[in-house]
FIKEGU-719054 format. One record per atom (N, C-alpha, C): chain; residue in one letter; x, y, z; atom name; residue number from 1. Coordinates in Angstrom, 3 decimals. Atoms other than C-alpha are relative to their C-alpha. Layout:
residues N
+-------+------+----------+----------+----------+------+------+
: chain : resn :        u :        v :        w : name : resi :
+-------+------+----------+----------+----------+------+------+
:     A :    a :        X :        Y :        Z :   CA :  NUM :
...
+-------+------+----------+----------+----------+------+------+
***
This chain:
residues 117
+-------+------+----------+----------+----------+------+------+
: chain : resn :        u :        v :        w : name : resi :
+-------+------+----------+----------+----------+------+------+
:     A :    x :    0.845 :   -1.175 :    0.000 :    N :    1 :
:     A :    x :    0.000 :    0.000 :    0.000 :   CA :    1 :
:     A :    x :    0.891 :    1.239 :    0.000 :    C :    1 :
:     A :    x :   -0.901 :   -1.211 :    0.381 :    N :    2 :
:     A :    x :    1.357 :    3.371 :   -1.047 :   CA :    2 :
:     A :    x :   -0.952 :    1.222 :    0.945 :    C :    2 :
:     A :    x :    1.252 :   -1.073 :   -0.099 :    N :    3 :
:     A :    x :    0.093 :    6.622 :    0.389 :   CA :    3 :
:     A :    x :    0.798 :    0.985 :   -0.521 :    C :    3 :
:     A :    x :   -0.522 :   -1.839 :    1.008 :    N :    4 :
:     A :    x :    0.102 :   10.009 :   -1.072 :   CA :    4 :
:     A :    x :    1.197 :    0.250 :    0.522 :    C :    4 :
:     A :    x :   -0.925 :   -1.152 :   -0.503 :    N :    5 :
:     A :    x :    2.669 :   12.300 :   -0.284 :   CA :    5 :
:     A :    x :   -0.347 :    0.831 :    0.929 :    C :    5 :
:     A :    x :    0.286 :   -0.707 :   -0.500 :    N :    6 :
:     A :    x :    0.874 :   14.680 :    0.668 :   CA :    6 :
:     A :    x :   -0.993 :   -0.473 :    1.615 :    C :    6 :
:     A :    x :    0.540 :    0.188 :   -1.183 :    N :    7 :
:     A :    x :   -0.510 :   12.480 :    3.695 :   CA :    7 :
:     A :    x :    1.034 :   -0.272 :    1.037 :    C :    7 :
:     A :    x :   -0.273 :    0.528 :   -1.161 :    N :    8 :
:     A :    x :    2.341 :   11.630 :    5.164 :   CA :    8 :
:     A :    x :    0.740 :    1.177 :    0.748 :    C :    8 :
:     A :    x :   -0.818 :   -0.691 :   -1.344 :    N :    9 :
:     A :    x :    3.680 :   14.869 :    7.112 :   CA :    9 :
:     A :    x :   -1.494 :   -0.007 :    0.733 :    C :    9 :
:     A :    x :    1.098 :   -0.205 :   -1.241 :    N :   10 :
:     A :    x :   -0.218 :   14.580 :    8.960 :   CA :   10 :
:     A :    x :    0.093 :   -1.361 :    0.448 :    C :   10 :
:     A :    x :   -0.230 :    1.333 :   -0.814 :    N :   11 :
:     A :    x :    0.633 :   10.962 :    9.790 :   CA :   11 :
:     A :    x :    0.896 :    0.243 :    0.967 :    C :   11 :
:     A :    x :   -1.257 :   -0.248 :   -0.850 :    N :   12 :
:     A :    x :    3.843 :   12.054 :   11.205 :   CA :   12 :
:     A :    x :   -0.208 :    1.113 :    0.639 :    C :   12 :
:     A :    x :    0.573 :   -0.880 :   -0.896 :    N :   13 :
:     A :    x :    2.143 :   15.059 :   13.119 :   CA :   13 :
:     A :    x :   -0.589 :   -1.002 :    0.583 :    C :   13 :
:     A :    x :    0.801 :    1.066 :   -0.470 :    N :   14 :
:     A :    x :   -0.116 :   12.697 :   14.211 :   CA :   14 :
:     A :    x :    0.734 :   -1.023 :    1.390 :    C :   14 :
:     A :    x :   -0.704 :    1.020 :   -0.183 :    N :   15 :
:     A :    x :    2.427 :   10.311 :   15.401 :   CA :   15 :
:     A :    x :    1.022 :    0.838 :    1.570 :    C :   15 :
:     A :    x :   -0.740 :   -0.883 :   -0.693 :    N :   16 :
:     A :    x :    4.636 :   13.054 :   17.044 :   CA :   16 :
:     A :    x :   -1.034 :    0.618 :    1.399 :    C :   16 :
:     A :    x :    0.945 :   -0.901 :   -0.732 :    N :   17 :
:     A :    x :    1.572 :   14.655 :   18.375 :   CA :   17 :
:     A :    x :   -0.359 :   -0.947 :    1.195 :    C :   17 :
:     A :    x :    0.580 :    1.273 :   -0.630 :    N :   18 :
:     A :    x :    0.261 :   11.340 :   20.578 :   CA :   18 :
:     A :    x :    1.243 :   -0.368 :    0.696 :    C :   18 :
:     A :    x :   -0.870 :    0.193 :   -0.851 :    N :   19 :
:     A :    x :    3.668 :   10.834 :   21.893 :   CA :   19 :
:     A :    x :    0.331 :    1.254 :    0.566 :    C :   19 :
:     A :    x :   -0.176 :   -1.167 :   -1.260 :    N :   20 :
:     A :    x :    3.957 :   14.349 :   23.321 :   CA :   20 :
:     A :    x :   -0.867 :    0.266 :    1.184 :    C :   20 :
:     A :    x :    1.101 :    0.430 :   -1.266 :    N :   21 :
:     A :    x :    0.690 :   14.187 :   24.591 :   CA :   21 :
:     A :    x :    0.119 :   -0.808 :    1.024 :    C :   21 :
:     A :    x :   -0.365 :    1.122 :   -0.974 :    N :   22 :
:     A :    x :    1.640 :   11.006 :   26.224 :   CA :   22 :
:     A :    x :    1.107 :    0.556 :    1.149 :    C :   22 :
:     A :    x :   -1.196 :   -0.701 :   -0.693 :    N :   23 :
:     A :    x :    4.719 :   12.399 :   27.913 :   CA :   23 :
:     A :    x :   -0.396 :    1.161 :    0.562 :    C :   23 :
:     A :    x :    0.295 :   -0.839 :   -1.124 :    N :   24 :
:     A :    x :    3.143 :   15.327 :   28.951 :   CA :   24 :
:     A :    x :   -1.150 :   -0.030 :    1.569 :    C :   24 :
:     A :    x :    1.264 :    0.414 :   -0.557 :    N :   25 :
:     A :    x :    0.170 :   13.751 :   30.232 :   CA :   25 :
:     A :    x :    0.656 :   -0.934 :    1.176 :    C :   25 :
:     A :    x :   -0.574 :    0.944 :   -1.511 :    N :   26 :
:     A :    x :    2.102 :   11.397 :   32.537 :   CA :   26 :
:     A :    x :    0.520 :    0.102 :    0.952 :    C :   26 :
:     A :    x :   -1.054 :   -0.928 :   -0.905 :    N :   27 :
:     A :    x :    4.890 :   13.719 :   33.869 :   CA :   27 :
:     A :    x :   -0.772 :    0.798 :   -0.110 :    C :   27 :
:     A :    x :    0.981 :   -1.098 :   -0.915 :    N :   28 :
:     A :    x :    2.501 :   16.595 :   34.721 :   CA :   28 :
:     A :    x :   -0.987 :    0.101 :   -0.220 :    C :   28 :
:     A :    x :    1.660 :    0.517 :    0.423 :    N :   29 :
:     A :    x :   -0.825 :   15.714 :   33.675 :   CA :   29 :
:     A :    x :   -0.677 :   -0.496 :    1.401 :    C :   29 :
:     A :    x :    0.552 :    0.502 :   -0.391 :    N :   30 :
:     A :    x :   -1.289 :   13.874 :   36.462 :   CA :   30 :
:     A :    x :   -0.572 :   -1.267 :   -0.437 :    C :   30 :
:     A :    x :    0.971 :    1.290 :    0.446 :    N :   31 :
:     A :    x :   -2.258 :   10.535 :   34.592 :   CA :   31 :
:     A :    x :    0.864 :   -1.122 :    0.320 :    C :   31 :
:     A :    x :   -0.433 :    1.044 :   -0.809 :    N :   32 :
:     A :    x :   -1.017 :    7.332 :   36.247 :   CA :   32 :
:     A :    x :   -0.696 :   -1.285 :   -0.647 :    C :   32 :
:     A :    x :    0.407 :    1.392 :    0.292 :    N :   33 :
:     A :    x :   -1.234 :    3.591 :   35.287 :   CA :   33 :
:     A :    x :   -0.179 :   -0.529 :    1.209 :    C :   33 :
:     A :    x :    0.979 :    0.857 :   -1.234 :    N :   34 :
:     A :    x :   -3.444 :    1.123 :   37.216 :   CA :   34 :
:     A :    x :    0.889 :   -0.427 :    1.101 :    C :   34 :
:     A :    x :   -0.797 :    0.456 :   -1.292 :    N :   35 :
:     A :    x :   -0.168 :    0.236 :   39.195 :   CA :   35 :
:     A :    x :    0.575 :    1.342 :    0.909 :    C :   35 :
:     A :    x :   -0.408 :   -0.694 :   -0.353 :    N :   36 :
:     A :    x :    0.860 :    3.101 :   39.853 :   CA :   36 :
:     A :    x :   -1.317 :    0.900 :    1.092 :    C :   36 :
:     A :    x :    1.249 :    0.012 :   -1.017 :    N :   37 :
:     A :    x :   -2.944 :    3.848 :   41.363 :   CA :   37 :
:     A :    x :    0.378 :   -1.170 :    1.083 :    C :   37 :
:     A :    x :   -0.203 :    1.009 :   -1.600 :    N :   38 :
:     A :    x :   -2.443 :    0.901 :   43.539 :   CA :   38 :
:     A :    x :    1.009 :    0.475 :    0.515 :    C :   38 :
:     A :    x :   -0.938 :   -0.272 :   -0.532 :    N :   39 :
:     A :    x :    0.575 :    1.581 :   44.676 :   CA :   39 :
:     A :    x :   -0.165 :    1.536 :    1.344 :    C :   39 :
:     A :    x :   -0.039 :   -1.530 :   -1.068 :    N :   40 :
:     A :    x :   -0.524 :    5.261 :   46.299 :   CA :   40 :
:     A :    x :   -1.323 :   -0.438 :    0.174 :    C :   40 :
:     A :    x :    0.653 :    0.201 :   -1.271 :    N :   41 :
:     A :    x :   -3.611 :    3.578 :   47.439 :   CA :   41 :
:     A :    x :    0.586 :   -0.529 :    0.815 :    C :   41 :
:     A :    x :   -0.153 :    0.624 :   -1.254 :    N :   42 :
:     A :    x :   -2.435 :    1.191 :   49.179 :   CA :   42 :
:     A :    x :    1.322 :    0.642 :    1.074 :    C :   42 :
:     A :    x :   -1.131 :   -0.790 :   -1.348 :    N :   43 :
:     A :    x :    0.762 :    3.764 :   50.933 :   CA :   43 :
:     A :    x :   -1.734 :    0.931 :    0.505 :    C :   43 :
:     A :    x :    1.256 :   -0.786 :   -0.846 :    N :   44 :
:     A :    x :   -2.727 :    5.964 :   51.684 :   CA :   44 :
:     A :    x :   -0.670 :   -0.631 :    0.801 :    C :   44 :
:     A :    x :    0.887 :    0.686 :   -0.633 :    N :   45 :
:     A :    x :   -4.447 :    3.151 :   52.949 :   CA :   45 :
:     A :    x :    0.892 :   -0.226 :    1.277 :    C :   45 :
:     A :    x :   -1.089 :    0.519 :   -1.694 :    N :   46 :
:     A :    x :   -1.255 :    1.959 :   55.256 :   CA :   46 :
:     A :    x :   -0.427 :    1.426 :    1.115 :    C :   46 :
:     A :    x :   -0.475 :   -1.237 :   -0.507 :    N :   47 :
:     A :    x :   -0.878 :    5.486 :   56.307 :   CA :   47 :
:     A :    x :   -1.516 :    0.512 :    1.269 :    C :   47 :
:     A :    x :    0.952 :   -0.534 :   -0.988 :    N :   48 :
:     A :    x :   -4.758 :    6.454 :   57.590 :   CA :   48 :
:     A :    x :    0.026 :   -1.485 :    1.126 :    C :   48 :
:     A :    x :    0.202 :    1.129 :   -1.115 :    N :   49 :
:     A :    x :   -4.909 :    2.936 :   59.391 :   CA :   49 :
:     A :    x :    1.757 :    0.170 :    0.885 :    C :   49 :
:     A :    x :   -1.067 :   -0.760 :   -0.852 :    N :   50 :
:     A :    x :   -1.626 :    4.226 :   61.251 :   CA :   50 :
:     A :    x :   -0.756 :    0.846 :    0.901 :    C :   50 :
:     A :    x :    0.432 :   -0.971 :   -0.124 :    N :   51 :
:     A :    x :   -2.912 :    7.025 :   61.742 :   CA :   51 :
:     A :    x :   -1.554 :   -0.140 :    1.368 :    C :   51 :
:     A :    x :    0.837 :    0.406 :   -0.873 :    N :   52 :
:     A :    x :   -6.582 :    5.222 :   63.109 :   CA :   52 :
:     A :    x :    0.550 :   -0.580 :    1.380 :    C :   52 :
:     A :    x :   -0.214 :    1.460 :   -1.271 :    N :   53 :
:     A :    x :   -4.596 :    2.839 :   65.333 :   CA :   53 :
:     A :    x :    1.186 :    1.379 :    1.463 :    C :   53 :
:     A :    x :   -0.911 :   -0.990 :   -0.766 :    N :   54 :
:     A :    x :   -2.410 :    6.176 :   67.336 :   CA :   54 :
:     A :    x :   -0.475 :   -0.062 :    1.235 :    C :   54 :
:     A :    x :    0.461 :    0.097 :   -1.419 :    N :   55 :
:     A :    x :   -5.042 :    6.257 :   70.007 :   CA :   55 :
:     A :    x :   -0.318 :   -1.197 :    0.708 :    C :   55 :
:     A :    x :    0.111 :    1.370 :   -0.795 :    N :   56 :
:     A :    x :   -5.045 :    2.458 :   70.735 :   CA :   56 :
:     A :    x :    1.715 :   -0.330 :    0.628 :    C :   56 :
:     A :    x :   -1.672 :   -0.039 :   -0.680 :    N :   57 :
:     A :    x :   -1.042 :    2.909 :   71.481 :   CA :   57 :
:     A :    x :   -0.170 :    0.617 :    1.230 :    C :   57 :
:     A :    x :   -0.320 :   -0.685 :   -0.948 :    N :   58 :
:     A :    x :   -1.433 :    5.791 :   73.222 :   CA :   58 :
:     A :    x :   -1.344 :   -0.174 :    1.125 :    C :   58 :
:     A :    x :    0.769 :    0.887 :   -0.984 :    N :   59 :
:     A :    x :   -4.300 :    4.008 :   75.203 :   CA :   59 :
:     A :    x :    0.447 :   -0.915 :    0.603 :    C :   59 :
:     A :    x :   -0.840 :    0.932 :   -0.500 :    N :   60 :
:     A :    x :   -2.263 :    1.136 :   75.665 :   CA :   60 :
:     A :    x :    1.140 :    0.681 :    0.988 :    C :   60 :
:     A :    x :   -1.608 :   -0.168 :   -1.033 :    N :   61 :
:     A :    x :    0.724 :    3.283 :   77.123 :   CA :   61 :
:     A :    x :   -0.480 :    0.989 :    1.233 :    C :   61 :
:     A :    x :    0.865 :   -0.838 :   -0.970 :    N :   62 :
:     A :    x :   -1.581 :    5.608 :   79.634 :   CA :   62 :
:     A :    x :   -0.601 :   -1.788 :    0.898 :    C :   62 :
:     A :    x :    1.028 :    0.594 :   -0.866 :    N :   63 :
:     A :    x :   -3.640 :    1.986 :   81.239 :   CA :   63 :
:     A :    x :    1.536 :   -1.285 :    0.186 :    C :   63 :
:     A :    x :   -1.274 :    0.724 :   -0.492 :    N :   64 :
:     A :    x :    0.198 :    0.496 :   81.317 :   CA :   64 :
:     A :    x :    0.430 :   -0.016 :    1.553 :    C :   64 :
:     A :    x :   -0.346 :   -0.010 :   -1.121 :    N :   65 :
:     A :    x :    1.311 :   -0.744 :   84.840 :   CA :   65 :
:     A :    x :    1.200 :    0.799 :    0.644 :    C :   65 :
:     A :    x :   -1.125 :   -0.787 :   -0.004 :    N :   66 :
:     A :    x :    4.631 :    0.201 :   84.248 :   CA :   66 :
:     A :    x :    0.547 :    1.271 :   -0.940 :    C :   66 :
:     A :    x :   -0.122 :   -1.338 :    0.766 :    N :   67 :
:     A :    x :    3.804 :    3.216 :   82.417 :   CA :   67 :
:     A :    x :    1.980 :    0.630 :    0.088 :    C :   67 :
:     A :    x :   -0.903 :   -0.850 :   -0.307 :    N :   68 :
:     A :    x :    6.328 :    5.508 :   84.377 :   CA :   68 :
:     A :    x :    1.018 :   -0.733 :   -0.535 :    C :   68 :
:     A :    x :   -1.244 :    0.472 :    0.669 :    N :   69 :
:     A :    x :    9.231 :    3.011 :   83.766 :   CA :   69 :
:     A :    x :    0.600 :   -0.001 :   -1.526 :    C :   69 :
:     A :    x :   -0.086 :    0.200 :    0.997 :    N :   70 :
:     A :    x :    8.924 :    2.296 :   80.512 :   CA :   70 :
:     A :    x :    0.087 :    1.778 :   -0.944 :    C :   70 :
:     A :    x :   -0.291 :   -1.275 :    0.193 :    N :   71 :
:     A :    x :    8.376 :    6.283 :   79.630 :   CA :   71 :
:     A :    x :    1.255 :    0.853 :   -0.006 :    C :   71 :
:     A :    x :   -1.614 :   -0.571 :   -0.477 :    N :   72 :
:     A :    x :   11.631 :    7.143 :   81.672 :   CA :   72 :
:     A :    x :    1.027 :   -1.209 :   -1.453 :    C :   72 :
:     A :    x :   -0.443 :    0.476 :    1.280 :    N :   73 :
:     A :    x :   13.165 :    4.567 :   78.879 :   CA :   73 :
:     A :    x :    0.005 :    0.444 :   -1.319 :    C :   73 :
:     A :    x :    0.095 :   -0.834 :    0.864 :    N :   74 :
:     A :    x :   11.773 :    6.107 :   76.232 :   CA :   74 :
:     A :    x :    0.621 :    1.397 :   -0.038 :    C :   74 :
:     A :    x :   -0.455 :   -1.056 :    0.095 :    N :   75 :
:     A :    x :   12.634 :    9.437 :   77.073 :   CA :   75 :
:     A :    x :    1.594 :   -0.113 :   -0.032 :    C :   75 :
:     A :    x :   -1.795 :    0.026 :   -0.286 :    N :   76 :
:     A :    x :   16.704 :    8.428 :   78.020 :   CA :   76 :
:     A :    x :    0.374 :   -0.427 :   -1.605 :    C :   76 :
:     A :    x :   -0.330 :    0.317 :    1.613 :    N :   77 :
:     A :    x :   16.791 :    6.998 :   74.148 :   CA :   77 :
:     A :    x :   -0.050 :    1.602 :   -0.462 :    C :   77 :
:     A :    x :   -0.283 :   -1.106 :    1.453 :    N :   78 :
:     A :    x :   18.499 :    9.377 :   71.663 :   CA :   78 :
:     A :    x :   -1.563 :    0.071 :   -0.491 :    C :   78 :
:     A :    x :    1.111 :   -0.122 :    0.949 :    N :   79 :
:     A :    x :   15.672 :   10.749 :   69.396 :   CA :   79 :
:     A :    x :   -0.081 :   -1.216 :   -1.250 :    C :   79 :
:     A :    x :    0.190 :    1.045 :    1.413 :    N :   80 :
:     A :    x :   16.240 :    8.110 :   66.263 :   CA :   80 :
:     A :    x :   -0.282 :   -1.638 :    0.661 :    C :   80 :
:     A :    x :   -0.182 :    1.433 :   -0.560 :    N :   81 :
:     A :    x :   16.336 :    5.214 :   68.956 :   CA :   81 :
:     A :    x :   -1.055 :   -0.023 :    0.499 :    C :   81 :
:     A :    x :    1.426 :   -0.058 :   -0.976 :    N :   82 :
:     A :    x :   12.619 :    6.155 :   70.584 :   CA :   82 :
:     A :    x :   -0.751 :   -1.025 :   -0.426 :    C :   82 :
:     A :    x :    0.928 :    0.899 :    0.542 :    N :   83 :
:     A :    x :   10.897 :    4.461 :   68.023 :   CA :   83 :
:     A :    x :    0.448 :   -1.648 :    0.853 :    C :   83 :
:     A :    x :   -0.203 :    1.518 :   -0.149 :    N :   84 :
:     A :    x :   12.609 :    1.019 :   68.988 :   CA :   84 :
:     A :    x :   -0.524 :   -0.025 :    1.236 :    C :   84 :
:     A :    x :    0.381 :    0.022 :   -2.093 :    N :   85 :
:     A :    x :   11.738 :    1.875 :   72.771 :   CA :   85 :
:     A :    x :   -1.677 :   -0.066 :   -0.145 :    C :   85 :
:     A :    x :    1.054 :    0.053 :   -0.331 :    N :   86 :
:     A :    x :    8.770 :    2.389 :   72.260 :   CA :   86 :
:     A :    x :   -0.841 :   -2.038 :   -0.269 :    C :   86 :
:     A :    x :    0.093 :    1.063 :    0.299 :    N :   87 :
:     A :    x :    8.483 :   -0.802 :   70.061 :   CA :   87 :
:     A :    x :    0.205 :   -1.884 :    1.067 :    C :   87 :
:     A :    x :   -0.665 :    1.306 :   -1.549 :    N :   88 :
:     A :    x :   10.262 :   -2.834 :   73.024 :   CA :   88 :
:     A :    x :   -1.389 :    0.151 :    1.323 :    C :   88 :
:     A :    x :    1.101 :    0.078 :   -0.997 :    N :   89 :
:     A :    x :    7.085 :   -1.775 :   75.472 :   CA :   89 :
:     A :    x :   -1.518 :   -0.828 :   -0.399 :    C :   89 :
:     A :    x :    0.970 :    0.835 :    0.354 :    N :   90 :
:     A :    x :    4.813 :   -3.601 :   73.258 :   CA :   90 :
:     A :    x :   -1.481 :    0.879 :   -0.175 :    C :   90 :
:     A :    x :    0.972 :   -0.792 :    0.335 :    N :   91 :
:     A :    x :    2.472 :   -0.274 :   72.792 :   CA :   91 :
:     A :    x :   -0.067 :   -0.315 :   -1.191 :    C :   91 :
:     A :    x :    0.249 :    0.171 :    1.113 :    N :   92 :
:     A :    x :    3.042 :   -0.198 :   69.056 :   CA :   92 :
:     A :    x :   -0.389 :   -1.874 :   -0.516 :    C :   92 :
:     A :    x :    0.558 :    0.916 :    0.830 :    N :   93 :
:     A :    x :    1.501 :   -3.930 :   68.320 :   CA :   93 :
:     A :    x :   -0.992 :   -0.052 :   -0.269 :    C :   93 :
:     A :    x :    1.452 :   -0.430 :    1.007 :    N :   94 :
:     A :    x :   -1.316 :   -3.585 :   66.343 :   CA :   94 :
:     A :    x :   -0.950 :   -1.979 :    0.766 :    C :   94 :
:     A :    x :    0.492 :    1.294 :   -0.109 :    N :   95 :
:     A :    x :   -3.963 :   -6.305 :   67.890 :   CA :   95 :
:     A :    x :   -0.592 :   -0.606 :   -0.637 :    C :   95 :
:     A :    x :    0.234 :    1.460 :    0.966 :    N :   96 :
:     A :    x :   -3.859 :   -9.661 :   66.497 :   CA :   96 :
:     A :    x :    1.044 :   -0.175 :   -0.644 :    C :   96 :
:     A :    x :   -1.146 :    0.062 :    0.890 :    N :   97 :
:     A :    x :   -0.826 :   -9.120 :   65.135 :   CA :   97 :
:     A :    x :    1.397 :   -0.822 :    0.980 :    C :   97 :
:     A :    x :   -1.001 :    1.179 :   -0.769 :    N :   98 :
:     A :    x :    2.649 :  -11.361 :   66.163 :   CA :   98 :
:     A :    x :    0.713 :    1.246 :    0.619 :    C :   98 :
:     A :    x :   -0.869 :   -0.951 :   -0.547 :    N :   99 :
:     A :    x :    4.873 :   -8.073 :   66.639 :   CA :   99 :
:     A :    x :   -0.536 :    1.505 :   -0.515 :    C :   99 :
:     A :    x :    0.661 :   -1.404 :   -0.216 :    N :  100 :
:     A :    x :    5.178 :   -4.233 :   66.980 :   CA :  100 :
:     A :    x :    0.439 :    0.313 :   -1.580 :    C :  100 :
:     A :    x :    0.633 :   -0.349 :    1.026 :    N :  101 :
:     A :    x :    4.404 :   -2.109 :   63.774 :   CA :  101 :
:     A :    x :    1.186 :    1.182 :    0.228 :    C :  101 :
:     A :    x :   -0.882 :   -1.333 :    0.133 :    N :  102 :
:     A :    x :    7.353 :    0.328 :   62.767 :   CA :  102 :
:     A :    x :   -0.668 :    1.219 :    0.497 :    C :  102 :
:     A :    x :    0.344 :   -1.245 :    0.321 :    N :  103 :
:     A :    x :    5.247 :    3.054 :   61.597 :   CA :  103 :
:     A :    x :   -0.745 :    0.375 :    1.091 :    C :  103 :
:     A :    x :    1.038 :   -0.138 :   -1.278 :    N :  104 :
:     A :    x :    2.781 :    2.557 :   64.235 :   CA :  104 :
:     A :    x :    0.902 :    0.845 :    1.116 :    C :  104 :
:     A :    x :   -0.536 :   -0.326 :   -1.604 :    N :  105 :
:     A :    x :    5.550 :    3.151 :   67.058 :   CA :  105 :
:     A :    x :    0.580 :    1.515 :   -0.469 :    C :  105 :
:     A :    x :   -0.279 :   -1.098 :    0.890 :    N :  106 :
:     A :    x :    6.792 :    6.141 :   64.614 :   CA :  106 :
:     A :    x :   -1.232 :    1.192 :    0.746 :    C :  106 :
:     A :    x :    1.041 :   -0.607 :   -0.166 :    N :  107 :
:     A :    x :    3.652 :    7.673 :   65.087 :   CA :  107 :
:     A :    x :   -0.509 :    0.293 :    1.615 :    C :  107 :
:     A :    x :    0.425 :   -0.093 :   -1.712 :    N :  108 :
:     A :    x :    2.808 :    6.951 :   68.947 :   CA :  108 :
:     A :    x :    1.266 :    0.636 :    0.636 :    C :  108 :
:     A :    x :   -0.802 :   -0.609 :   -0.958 :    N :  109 :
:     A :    x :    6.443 :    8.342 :   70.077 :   CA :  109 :
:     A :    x :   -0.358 :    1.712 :   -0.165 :    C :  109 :
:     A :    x :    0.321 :   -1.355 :    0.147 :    N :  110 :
:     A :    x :    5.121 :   11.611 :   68.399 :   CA :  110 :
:     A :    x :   -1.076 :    0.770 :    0.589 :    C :  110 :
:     A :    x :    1.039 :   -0.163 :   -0.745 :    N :  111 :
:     A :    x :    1.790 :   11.515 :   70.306 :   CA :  111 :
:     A :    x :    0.309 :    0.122 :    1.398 :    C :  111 :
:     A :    x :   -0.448 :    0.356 :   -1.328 :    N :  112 :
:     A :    x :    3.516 :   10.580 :   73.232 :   CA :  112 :
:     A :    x :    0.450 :    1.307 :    0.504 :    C :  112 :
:     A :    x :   -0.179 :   -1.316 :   -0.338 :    N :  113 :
:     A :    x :    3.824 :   13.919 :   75.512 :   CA :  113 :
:     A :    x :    1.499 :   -0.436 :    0.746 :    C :  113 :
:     A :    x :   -0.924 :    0.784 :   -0.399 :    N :  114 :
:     A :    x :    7.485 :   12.906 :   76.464 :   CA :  114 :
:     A :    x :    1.031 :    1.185 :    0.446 :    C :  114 :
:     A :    x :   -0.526 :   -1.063 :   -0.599 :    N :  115 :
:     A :    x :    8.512 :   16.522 :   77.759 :   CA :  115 :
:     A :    x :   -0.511 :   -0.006 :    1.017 :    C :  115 :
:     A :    x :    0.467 :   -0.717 :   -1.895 :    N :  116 :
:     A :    x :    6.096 :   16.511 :   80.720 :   CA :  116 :
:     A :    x :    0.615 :   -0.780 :    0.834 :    C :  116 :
:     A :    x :   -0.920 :    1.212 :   -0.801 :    N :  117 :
:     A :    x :    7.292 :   14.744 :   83.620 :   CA :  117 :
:     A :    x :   -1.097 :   -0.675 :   -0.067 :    C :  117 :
+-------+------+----------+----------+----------+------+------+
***
């Protein structure tokens, strides 16, 4: 099959045109493939169920026996080492679960009022 001449610089606009679109449409368009949707649901989804579970930590670490102790621990940890402290009191385990939850304990050392006495 032959085509005119005169059709093929609107094929090749055409052609040019659909791959810029594409490229612009992806990098700042805002337009995302189906994985790339999953992917930032499911960090949104981790993130509010974090987020839900803050006041079952910081419930857990207020009806704690050994609150005070475990607090004075927390607080003597460097700042980058809290999270693990906190993780070691067994506030951040999400129930039903085998162990404590990074983000979770992330989140509860920041709730945690750990200036007052």
């Amino acid at each position: 099959m032959t085509t005119p001449e005169w059709l093929k610089p609107g094929i090749y606009g055409a052609l040019l045109g659909a791959a810029f679109v594409s490229i612009v449409g992806f990098s700042w368009g805002g337009w995302m493939t189906g994985n790339g949707a999953e992917e930032m649901a499911n960090k949104l989804a981790g993130e509010e169920v974090i987020a839900a579970l803050v006041p079952v930590c910081l419930d857990m670490s207020r009806t704690d026996n050994d609150r005070i102790a475990k607090l004075t621990t927390i607080r003597e940890a460097s700042s980058f080492k809290r999270r693990d402290a906190v993780m070691e009191t067994g506030w951040a385990t999400i129930p039903g679960s085998d162990g404590p939850n990074r983000d979770l304990a992330k989140a509860c050392v920041e709730g945690l009022d750990l200036d007052a006495s």
